[in-house]
C-alpha positions in Angstrom: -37.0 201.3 97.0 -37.8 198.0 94.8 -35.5 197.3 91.6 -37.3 198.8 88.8 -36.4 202.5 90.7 -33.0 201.5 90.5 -30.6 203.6 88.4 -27.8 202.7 86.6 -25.2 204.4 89.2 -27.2 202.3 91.7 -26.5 199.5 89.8 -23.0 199.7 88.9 -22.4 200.5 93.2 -23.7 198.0 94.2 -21.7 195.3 91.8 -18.3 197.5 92.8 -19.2 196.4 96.6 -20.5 193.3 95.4 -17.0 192.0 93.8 -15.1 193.8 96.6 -16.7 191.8 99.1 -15.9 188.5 96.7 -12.4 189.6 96.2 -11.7 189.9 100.0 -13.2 187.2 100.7 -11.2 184.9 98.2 -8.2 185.8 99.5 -8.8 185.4 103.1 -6.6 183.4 105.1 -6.9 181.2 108.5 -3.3 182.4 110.3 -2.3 180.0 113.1 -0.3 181.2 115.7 0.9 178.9 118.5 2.6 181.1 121.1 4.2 180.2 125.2 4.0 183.2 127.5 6.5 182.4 130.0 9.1 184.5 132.1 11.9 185.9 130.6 14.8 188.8 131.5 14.8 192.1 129.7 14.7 195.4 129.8 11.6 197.5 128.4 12.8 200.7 130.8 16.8 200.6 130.4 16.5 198.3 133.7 16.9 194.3 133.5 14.0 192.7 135.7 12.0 189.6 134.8 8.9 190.7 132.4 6.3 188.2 130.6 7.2 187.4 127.3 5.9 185.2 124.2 8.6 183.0 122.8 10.9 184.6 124.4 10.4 187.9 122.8 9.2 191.4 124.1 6.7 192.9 123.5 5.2 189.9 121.8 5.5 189.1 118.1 4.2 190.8 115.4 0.6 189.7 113.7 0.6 189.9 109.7 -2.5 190.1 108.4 -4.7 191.1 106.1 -8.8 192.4 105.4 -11.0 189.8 106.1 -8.2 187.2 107.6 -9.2 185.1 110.8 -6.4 184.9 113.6 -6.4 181.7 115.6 -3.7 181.7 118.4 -3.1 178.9 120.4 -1.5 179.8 123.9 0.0 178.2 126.8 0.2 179.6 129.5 4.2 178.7 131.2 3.4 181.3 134.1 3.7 179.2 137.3 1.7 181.9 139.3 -0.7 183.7 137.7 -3.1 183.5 134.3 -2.6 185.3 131.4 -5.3 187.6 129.0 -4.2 188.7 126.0 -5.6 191.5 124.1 -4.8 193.9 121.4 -5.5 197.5 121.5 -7.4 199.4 118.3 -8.5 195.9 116.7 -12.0 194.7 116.3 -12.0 191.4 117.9 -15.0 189.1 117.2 
């Protein structure tokens, strides 16, 4: 399909995903995060034991974001023993 077959609906599509694509990208944001996973008390079956926790919290904190953001977390690792991977679940990840 060159131009000259192009309708006016085609047209008119293709500047809607054009300027979506603009809008999302004018509003992205880089969000920082700078996070410690270290050992911590609590109680994520009614039980007090040690568990792994980020700044003292768990489960971890909360990431706000929006279409088209970039997340950059910076972690340190406080775990004497072992290494840490962190992953989220149902998120594209590039």
């Amino acid at each position: 399909m060159d131009c000259k077959s192009w309708g006016s609906r085609d047209i008119v599509f293709l500047c809607i995903i054009v300027l979506s694509l603009i809008h999302v990208s004018l509003g992205a944001k880089v969000r920082h995060f700078k996070w410690e996973v270290e050992y911590m008390y609590g109680a994520p079956d009614c039980q007090e034991h040690v568990v792994m926790g980020i700044d003292g919290q768990f489960p971890g904190p909360t990431i706000r974001a929006k279409a088209g953001d970039t997340i950059v977390v910076d972690l340190t690792n406080k775990l004497h023993t072992e290494g840490v991977v962190i992953h989220w679940h149902g998120i594209r990840q590039v």
